[in-house]
C-alpha positions in Angstrom: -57.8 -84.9 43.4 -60.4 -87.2 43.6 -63.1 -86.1 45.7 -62.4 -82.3 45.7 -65.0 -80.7 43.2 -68.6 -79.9 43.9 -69.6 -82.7 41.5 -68.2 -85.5 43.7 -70.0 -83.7 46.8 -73.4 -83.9 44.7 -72.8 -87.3 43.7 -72.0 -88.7 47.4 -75.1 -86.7 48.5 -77.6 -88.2 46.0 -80.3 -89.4 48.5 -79.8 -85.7 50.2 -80.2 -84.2 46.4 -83.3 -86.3 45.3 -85.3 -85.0 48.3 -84.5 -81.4 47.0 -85.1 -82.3 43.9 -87.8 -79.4 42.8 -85.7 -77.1 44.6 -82.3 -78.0 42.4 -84.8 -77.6 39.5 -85.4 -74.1 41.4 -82.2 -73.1 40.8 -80.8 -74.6 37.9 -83.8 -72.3 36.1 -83.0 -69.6 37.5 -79.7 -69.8 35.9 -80.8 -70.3 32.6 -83.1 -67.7 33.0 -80.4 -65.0 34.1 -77.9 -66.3 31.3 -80.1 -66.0 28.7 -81.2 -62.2 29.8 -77.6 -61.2 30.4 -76.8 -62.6 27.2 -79.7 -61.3 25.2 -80.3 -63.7 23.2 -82.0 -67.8 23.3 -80.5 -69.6 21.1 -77.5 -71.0 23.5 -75.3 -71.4 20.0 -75.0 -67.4 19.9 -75.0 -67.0 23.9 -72.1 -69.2 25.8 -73.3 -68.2 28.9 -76.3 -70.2 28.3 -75.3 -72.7 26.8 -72.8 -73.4 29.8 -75.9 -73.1 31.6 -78.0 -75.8 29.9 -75.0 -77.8 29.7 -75.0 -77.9 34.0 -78.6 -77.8 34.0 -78.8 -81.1 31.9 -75.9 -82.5 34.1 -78.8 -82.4 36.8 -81.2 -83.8 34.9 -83.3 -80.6 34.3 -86.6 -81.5 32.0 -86.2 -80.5 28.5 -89.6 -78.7 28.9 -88.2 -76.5 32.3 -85.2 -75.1 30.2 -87.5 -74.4 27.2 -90.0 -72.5 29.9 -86.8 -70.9 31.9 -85.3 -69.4 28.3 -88.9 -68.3 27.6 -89.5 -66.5 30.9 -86.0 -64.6 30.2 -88.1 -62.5 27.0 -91.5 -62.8 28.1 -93.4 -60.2 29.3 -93.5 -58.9 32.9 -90.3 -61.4 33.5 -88.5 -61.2 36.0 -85.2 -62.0 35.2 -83.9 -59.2 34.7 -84.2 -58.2 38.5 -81.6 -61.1 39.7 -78.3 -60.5 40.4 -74.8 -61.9 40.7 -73.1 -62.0 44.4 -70.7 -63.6 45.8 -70.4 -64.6 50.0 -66.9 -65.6 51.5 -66.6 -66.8 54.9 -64.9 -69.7 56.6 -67.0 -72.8 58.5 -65.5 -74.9 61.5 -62.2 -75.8 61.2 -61.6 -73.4 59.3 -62.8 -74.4 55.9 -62.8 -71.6 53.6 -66.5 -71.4 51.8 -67.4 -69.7 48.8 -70.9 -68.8 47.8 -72.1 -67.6 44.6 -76.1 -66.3 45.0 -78.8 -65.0 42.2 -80.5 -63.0 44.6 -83.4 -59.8 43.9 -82.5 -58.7 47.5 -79.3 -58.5 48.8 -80.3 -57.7 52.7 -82.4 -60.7 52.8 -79.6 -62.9 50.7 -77.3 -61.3 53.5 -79.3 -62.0 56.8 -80.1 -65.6 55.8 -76.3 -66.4 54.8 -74.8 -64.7 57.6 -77.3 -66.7 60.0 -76.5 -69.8 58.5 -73.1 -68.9 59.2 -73.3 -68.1 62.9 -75.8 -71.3 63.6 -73.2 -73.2 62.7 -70.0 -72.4 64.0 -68.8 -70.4 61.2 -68.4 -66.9 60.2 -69.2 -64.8 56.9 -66.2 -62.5 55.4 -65.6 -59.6 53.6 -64.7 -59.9 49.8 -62.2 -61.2 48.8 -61.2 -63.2 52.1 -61.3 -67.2 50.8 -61.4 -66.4 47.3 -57.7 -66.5 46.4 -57.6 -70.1 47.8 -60.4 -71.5 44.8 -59.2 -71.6 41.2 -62.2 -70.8 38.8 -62.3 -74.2 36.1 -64.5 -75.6 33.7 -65.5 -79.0 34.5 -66.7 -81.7 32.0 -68.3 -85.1 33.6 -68.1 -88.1 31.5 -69.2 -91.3 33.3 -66.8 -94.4 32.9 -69.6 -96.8 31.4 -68.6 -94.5 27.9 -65.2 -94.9 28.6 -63.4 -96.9 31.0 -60.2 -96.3 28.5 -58.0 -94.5 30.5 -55.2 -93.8 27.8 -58.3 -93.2 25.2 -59.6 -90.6 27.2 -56.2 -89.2 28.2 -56.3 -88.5 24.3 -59.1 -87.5 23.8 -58.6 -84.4 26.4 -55.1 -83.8 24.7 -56.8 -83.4 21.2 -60.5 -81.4 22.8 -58.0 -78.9 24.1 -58.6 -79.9 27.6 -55.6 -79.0 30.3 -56.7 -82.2 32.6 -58.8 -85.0 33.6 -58.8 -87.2 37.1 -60.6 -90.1 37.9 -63.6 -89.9 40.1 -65.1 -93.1 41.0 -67.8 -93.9 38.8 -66.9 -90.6 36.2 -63.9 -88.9 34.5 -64.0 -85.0 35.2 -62.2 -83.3 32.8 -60.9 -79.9 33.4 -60.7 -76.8 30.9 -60.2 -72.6 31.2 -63.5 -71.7 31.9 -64.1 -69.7 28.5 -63.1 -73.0 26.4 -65.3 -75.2 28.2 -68.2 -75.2 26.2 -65.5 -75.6 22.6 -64.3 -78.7 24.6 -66.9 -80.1 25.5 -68.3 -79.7 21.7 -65.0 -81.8 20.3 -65.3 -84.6 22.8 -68.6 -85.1 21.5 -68.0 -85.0 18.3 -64.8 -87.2 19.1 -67.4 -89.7 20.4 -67.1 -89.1 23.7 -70.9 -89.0 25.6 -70.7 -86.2 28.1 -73.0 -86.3 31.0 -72.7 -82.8 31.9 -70.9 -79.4 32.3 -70.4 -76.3 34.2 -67.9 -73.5 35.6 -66.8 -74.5 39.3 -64.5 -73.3 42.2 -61.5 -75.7 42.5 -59.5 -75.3 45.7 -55.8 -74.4 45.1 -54.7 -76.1 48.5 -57.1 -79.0 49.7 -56.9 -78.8 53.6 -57.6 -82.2 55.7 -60.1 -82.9 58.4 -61.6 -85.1 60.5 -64.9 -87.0 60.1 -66.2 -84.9 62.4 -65.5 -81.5 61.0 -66.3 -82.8 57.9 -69.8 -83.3 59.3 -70.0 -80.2 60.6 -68.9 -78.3 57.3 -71.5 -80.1 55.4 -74.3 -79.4 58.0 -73.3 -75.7 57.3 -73.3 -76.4 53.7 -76.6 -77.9 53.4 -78.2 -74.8 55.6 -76.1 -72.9 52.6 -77.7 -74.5 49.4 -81.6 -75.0 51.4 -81.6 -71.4 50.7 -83.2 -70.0 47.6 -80.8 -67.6 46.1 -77.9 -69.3 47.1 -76.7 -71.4 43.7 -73.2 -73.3 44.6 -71.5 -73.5 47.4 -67.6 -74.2 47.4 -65.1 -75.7 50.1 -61.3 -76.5 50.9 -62.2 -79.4 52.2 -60.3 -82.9 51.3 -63.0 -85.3 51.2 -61.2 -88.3 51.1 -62.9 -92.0 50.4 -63.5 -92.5 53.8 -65.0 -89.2 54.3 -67.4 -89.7 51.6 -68.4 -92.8 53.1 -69.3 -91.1 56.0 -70.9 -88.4 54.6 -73.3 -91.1 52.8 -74.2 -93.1 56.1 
């Protein structure tokens, strides 16, 4: 499976990532914000939706001081972050590639006219609900780079006993796979198993990986960076197979 979740996309696109970097940081508050509103309360060890929040957050490197300000803004007065909301886009991009967009948005017709132009400017088209999202499987997904463990059986164990349901080797990291509502327990007993984790969130993991082309690839990503240079859009989510060679040529 190597290749096929959002992390590996991220980490093949680093140069592309670093250059949005205050615009990740954009995001990844807004998240923290939202969870810790929804879940109405800031400590993230009463509120697993912020926790799993932090958790991605610090996968991306967000400031210590950004999540502390983003939990803040949540209960402050005259925030905002109770005005966000939850919506999810569906369409396919050239070649078919099923895409799958979750947003944080406080205006769905202007969420809707900039994802559905995106869409059109780049040989794709937007859906109705419903119409890719029986081909993603919702997972949680723990990162845990190799320099901590280059053990394969060791970590293979580790999962087993953490209550994990799977790992696969990614390059550079292990990503281990859980049901999304025991992510945050695994993640806790790998740590205290030793394991260093470098970060964890709730993804979109296609059921049925479909090949393409260089080419197409290149096209699905320029659709997919339009995607995620919006503001309200937070992840963005493919079918695509990105093989090593494809990843090579998505980092030239």
């Amino acid at each position: 499976m190597s290749g096929h979740s959002k992390w590996a996309t991220t980490k093949h696109r680093k140069a592309a990532q670093d250059k949005k970097r205050s615009a990740l940081f954009s995001k990844l508050s807004r998240i923290i914000t939202v969870a810790a509103k929804e879940g109405g309360d800031p400590n993230p060890d009463n509120n697993a939706s912020l926790a799993a929040a932090i958790a991605k957050a610090k996968g991306y490197s967000l400031p210590k001081d950004k999540i502390d300000a983003a939990i803040k803004k949540a209960f402050g007065s005259g925030s905002d972050g109770a005005v966000f909301e939850s919506v999810v886009y569906e369409g396919y991009g050239p070649s078919g590639i099923a895409l799958y967009c979750e947003a944080l948005t406080d205006n769905r017709n202007r969420t809707a006219a900039d994802v559905r132009s995106a869409f059109a400017h780049h040989g794709g088209n937007l859906g109705t609900t419903g119409s890719v999202a029986f081909q993603f499987e919702r997972r949680g997904e723990i990162i845990i780079e190799k320099s901590v463990c280059d053990d394969e059986e060791e970590l293979m164990m580790a999962v087993a006993e953490a209550g994990g349901d799977d790992y696969e080797d990614s390059d550079e990291e292990w990503l281990v796979y859980t049901a999304p509502s025991k992510l945050m327990a695994v993640k806790k007993a790998l740590e205290e198993g030793g394991m260093e984790v470098k970060g964890a969130e709730v993804t979109m993991i296609a059921n049925t990986p479909v090949e393409v082309t260089v080419s197409d690839a290149k096209k699905v990503m320029r659709l997919i960076d339009r995607l995620e240079d919006l503001d309200d859009i937070q992840n963005v989510y493919h079918t695509m197979d990105l093989t090593d060679e494809i990843m090579e040529a998505l980092d030239e």
